[in-house]
C-alpha positions, 0 to 999 in steps of 0.5 A: 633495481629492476623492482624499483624501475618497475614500480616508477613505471607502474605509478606514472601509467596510472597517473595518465590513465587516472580517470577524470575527478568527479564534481560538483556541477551547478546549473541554472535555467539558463544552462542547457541540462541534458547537454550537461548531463551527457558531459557528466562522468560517474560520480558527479553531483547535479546541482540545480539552481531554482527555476523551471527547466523544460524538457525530457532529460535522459541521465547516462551516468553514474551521477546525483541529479539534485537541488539544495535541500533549502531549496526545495520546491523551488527546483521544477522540472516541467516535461510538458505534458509528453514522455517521460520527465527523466530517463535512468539508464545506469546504476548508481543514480540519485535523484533528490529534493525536486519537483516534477511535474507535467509529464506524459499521459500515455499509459501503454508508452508507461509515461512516468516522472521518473522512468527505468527499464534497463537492468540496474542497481542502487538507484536512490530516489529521495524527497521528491514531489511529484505531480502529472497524469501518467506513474510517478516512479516507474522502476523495473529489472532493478536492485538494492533501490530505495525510494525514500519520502518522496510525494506522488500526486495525480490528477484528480480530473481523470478517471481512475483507470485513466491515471498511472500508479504512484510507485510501480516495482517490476521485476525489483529485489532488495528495494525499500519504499519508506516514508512516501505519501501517495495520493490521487493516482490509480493505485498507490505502490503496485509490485508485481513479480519482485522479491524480498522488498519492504514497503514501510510507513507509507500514507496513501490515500484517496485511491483505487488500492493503497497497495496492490501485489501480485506474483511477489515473494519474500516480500514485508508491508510493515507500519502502512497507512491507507484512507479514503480507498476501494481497498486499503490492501490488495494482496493477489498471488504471492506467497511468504508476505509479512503483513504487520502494523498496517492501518486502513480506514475508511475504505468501500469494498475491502480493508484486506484482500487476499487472493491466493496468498499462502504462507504469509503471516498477517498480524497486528493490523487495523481496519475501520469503517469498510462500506460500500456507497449506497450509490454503489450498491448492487447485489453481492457488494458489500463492504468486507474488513478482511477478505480471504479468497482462495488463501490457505496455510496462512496466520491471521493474528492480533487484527482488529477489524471494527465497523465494516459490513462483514467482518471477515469473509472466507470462501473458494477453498481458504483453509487451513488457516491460524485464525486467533487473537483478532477483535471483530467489533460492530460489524453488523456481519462478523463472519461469511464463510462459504465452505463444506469444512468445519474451521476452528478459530483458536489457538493453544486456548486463545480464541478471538474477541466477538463483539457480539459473543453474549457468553460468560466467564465464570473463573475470569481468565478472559476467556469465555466458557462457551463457544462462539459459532457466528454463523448458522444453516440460515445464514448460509441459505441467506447467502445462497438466496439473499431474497430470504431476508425478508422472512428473518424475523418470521416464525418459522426462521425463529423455529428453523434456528432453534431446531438447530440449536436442539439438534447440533447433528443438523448444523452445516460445517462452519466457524467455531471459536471454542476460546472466545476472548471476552475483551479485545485489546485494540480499542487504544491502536484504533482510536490513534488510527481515527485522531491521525486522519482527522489531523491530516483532514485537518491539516488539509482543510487548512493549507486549501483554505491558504492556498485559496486566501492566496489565491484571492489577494492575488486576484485582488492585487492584479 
């Protein structure tokens, strides 16, 4: 009997104590959002009708602020031109299918469309488009996140150094970045200081670096797309990186750069067309596939860098490094490689793809019966005295490379490949690569010449 008592008394206290349901909230305009944000309980859903709401809105709870997938881009929340659009201060938030724009500008206050500083987890930020001055998504002491297919865009009026990033991870665990396109702003994705993150399928164009890491760790960039860049990739400080499937073309300084990466592994990447402007030219620039600074016991492997100034340039203590399996092809530099160590470029038998190997293959096992060595004693003195290009075709350049090639003891230590590969099986990732910027060229030529006939009638009909 008393268990019995006891149990009707346990079930009508949680009866009364039973916290309020969660719903869906539809507002309009009209409504006054951030007094229904502060309303809210966890778990509420946001719903907002189409139509322009102004203001910086703080969200408290646990709640998904949204629109109707049918009506996206109809939704706009506009910050006027100060602070931050929307403010998380919780965990456990969703912000989906809107349109923000127009908020603050000021770099050193980290002005952001959407904004987290405090600790926090699960935060889902989904299909999206974003369009203002300062960072897009700005996310940090923060774990399990996902930011998923949203568009940042920046102003393109401003100077680079003056526009926030697209997507910035600080201090960020378990976070996924998939499927964003990022364009028009400083850098694309900037992570610093955050571990076991994948950035996957991302496109980002029309940047200072379409990713840029520094002090990160555990950390995967896998299936990436970056065009129209300074450098596709910057990768500084960081360690155990899994590099794979990124795309970069057409960028001015560098496809990769990597400065102080170790322990990370760099596979089946592709880099076309790296060239300084001519406008930007000054001694020393030039335009690099892969640049390895300062970057030891890592593995380079099935990359195909085609059409950059220099191939691939190592210097300031880059060693011990598995470089195989790679194609250089038509780049006019294939190797720079400032060191007093001797490198060998192959691995068990396989070695690289030179483009400019002219050696033969006697039992056709596509692998070359003479070592590829892409630099020599001259080179190195061009390096060190670029003023030497002029005597490259002199009689006595033509003497010095000969003596060398005669007495291999006078050889300075350099890049040997003793397996060069004698076809590169890259030609095929390289040409989809080029067909997919022409079609978003494309594709971007057509909705400007539309959004300009439109532009047009309207004219026409006021």
């Amino acid at each position: 009997m008393k268990c019995k008592s006891a149990f009707i008394f346990i079930s009508l206290f949680c009866l009364f104590i039973k916290p309020l349901s969660a719903e869906n909230i539809k507002l309009t305009p009209q409504d006054n959002l951030q007094q229904q944000l502060d309303k809210a309980v966890d778990g509420d859903v946001v719903l907002l009708a189409p139509g322009l709401y102004l203001g910086n809105f703080i969200i408290d709870h646990a709640i998904t602020l949204s629109a109707q997938q049918d009506d996206l881009g109809k939704v706009i929340i506009d910050a006027q031109g100060d602070g931050h659009a929307l403010l998380l201060k919780n965990s456990n938030i969703t912000i989906k299918n809107l349109t923000i724009v127009n908020w603050g500008s000021n770099l050193t206050e980290q002005h952001s469309a959407i904004y987290s500083e405090k600790k926090s987890s699960h935060i889902v930020i989904e299909n999206n488009k974003l369009k203002g001055d300062g960072f897009g998504i700005w996310l940090q002491k923060s774990e399990h996140i996902k930011v998923l297919n949203n568009t940042v865009e920046g102003n393109l009026s401003l100077r680079s150094a003056d526009r926030g990033n697209g997507i910035q991870l600080s201090i960020v665990k378990h976070a996924e970045v998939r499927g964003n396109e990022i364009f028009n702003t400083r850098d694309g994705l900037y992570i610093i200081s955050s571990q076991e993150n994948i950035l996957e399928n991302n496109t980002l164009h029309d940047l200072r670096y379409g990713i840029h890491y520094m002090y990160s760790y555990d950390n995967s960039v896998i299936n990436n797309f970056a065009y129209n860049t300074r450098a596709g990739y910057a990768l500084m400080s960081s360690r155990r990186l899994i590099i794979s499937g990124n795309t970069t073309i057409d960028s001015e300084d560098y496809g990769f750069l990597f400065n102080y990466i170790t322990q990370s592994t760099i596979s089946n990447n592709v880099v076309k067309r790296v060239w300084t402007k001519p406008e930007n030219k000054v001694l020393g620039r030039d335009g690099k596939g892969l640049f390895v600074y300062n970057s030891g016991y890592n593995t380079l492997r099935n990359n195909l860098v085609e059409g950059a100034e220099i191939g691939i340039h190592l210097t300031a203590g880059s060693e011990n490094i598995k470089i195989y399996g790679n194609s250089f092809i038509n780049n006019p530099t294939q190797v720079k490689y400032v060191s007093n160590k001797k490198q060998e470029w192959s691995m068990e038998g396989k070695g690289n793809y030179w483009s400019n190997y002219l050696g033969w293959d006697m039992n056709n096992d596509n692998i070359g019966d003479v070592m590829f060595e892409p630099n020599d004693g001259i080179d190195k003195l061009v390096w060190q005295y670029p003023e030497m290009k002029m005597l490259m075709d002199s009689p006595a350049i033509i003497i010095l490379r000969w003596v060398q090639r005669q007495f291999p003891v006078l050889k300075p230590p350099g890049v040997k490949d003793s397996f060069p590969l004698m076809s590169s099986p890259h030609h095929q990732n390289t040409d989809e690569s080029i067909s997919k910027v022409q079609k978003i060229n494309a594709e971007a030529l057509k909705t400007d010449t539309a959004d300009n006939q439109s532009a047009d009638l309207q004219h026409a009909e006021h």
